[in-house]
C-alpha positions in Angstrom: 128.0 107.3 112.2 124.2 106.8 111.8 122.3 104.0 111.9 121.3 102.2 108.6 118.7 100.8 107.5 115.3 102.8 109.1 112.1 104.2 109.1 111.6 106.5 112.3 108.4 108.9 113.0 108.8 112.6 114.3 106.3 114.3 115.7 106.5 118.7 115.7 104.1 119.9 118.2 104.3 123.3 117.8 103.9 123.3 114.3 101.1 120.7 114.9 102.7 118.2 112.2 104.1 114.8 112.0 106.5 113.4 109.9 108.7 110.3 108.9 112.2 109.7 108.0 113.6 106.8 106.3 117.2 105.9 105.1 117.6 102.7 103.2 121.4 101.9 102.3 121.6 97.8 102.5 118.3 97.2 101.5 118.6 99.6 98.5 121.8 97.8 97.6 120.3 94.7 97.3 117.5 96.1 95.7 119.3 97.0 93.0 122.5 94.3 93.2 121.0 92.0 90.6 119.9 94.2 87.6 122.2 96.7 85.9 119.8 100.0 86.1 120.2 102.8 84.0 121.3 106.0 85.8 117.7 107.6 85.1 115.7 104.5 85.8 117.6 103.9 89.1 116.9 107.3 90.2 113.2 106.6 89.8 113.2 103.6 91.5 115.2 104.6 94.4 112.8 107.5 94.9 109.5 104.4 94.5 111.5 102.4 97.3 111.4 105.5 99.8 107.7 106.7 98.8 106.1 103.4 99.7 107.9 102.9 102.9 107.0 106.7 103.9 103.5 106.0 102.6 102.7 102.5 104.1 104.3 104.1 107.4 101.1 106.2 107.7 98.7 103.3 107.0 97.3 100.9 109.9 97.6 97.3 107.8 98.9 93.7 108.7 99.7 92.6 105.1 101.5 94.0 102.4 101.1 97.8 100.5 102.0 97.3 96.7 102.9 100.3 94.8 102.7 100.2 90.8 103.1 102.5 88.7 102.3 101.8 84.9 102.6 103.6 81.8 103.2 103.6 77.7 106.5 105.8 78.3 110.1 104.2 78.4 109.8 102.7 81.7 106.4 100.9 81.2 106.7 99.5 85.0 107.7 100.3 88.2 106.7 97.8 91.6 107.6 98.6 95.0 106.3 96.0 97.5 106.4 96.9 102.1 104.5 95.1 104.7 104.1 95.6 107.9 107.3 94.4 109.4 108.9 96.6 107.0 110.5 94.2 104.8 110.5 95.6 100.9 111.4 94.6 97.5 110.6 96.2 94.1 111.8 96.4 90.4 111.3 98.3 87.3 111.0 97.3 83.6 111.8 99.6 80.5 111.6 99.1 76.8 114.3 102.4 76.3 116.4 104.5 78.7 114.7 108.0 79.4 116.5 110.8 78.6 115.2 112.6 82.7 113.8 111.2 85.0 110.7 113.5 85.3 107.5 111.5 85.2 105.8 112.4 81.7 109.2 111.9 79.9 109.7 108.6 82.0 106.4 107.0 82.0 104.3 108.9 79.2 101.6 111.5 79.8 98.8 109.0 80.4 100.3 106.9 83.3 98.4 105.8 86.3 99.6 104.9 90.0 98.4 102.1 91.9 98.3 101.5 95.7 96.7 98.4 96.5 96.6 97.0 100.7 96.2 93.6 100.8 95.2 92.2 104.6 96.8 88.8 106.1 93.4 88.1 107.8 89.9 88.2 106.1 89.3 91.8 105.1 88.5 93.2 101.9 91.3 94.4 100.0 91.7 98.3 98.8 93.1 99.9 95.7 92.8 103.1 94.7 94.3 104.0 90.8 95.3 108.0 90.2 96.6 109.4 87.5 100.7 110.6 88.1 100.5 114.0 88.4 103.9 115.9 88.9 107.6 116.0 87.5 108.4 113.4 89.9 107.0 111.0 92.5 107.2 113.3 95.6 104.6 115.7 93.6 102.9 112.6 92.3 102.3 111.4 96.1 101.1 114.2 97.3 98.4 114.5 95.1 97.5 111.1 96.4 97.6 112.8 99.5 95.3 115.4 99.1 92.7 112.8 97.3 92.7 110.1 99.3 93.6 111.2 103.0 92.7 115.2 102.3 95.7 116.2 104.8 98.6 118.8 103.1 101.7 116.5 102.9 105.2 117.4 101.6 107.7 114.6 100.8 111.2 115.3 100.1 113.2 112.2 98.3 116.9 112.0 97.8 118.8 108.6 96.2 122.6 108.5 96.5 125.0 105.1 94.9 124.9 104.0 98.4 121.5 105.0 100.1 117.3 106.1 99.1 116.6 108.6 101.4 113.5 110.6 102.2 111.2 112.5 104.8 107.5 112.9 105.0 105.8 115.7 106.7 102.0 115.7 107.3 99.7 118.3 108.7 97.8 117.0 111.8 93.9 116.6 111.3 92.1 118.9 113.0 91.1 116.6 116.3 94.9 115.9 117.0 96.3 119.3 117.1 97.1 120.9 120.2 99.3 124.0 119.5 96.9 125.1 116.5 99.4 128.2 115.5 98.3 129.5 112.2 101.9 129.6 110.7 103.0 126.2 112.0 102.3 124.1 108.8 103.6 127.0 106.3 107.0 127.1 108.7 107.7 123.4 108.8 107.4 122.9 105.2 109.7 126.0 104.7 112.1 124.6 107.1 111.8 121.0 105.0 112.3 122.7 102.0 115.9 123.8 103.0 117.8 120.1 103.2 119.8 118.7 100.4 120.1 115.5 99.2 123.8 114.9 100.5 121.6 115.6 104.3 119.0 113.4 104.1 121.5 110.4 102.7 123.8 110.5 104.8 122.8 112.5 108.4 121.4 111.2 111.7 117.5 111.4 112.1 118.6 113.3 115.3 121.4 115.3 113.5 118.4 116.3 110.8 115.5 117.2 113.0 117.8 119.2 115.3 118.9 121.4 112.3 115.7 121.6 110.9 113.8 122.0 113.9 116.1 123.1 117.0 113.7 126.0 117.8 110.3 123.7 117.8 108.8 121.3 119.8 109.9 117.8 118.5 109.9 114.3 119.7 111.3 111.8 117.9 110.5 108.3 118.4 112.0 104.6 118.0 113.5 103.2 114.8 111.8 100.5 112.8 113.9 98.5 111.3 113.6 98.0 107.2 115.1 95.4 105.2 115.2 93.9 101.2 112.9 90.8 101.9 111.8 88.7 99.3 108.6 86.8 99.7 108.9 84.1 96.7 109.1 80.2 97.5 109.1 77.2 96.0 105.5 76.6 97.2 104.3 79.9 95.8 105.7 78.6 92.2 104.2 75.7 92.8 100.9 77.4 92.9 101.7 79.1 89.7 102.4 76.0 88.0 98.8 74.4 89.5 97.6 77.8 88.2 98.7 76.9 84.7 97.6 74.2 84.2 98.5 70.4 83.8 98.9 70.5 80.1 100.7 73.8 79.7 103.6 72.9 82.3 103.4 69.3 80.2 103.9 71.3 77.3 107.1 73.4 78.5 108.5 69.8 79.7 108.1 68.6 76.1 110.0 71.3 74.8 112.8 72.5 76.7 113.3 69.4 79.1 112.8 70.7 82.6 110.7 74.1 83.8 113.0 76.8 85.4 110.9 80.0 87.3 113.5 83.2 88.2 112.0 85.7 90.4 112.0 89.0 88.9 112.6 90.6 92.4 115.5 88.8 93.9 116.6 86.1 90.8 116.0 83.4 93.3 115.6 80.3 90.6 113.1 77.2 91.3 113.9 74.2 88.7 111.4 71.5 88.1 111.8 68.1 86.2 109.6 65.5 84.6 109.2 63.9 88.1 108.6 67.1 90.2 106.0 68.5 87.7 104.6 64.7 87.9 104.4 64.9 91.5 102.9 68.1 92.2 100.2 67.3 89.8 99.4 64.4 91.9 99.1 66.2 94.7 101.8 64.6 96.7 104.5 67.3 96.6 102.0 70.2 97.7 98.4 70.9 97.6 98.8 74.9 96.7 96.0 76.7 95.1 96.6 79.6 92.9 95.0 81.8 94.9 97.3 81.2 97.8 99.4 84.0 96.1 98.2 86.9 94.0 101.5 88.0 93.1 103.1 84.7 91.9 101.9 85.4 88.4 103.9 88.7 88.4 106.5 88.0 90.7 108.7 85.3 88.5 109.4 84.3 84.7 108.8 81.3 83.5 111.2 79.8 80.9 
């Protein structure tokens, strides 16, 4: 039986490529426990949930790596959150159930991808918006690729009821190869090309690369664990509130009695009454500044 729950690098020297593998079966249940996803939607957001934790695997950050995807088409948004400890969470919102899940049908023609990297210490953060290109997100990611890192990358994506499963494979830059055989990179994507779905769910990283690459040089190297992590707290809703405003969070009191914040990611639900909204307004139940926490204003509805 394999182990669950992982993201785990591969390096083929002969082919002078490297490559990433990750299975998520708990974390994609839980992921998905708490909303009732349409088949097509699911299947897109199982695919998002592998793509960013293939992607921010080949990103030096200490923070968090947000991946967005927005559009005018049935599903209008799509969110997939990883930091660096590999903890992930993510959701999707649609107005009306695609008929595929192919991009253009799912999203609309003009829709854009987002990949913002937001540090944990003091450095600027980076975003960079392209168009999704492609029938799907593996074709949409590797034109990322090609933009933004200019190195030929295949990504192969597979989601299962139980388990989002994909592998990334990456020509080398020049600098690091060492074998520098002129078919390498066509033979390892042809050799990617041949796994199902049914292989990448459910087989061993070991069991994989050795059917795959059993007459290459491969090492493979230690798992990383990834879980479903969400990062809300009462003291990031309290910096939401603070970042309404005194007399807006007066006026919900007014009106419906008490203020109740869900997190769109997990459902986690933060309840606040006449005397805790008077409180934190003072100052004596928490000093949070809105800016604490880019994401609260996204992260949770308000009712």
């Amino acid at each position: 039986m394999r182990d669950q729950d992982l993201q785990q690098k591969f390096l083929v020297d002969s082919c002078d490529a490297r490559g990433q593998l990750v299975q998520l079966d708990a974390a994609w249940g839980e992921a998905t426990a708490r909303t009732d996803y349409p088949a097509t939607v699911r299947q897109i957001l199982g695919e998002a949930f592998v793509a960013a934790t293939l992607l921010a695997g080949t990103i030096k950050f200490d923070g968090k790596m947000t991946m967005q995807v927005r559009g005018e088409g049935p599903i209008h948004l799509l969110v997939v959150q990883v930091t660096n400890e590999g903890n992930v969470r993510g959701l999707a919102r649609w107005s009306k159930v695609p008929e595929t899940h192919d991009l253009p049908t799912a999203f609309g023609v003009d829709a854009r991808m987002i990949i913002t990297i937001e540090a944990d210490r003091n450095a600027e953060p980076y975003q960079g918006i392209v168009p999704l290109e492609g029938d799907n997100l593996a074709g949409a990611l590797q034109t990322y690729f090609r933009t933004s890192e200019q190195l030929p990358t295949e990504l192969y994506l597979a989601v299962s009821e139980e388990t989002a499963a994909g592998v990334l494979i990456q020509k080398l830059p020049v600098e690091e190869r060492t074998y520098h055989d002129v078919d390498g990179w066509a033979r390892a994507k042809a050799l990617c090309e041949t796994l199902s779905d049914k292989e990448l769910c459910e087989e061993s990283a070991q069991t994989l690369l050795h059917r795959l690459f059993h007459e290459e040089r491969v090492r493979l190297f230690d798992a990383q664990p990834v879980r479903f992590h969400c990062s809300c707290s009462r003291e990031r809703t309290d910096g939401m509130l603070v970042g309404l405003g005194k007399s807006e969070v007066d006026d919900i009191i007014e009106e419906q009695g008490n203020v109740e914040i869900t997190c769109e990611f997990c459902d986690a639900e933060y309840n606040y009454d006449p005397v805790d909204v008077a409180a934190l307004f003072k100052g004596v139940a928490s000093q949070v500044s809105p800016s604490d926490d880019d994401d609260a204003g996204h992260s949770g509805t308000l009712h």
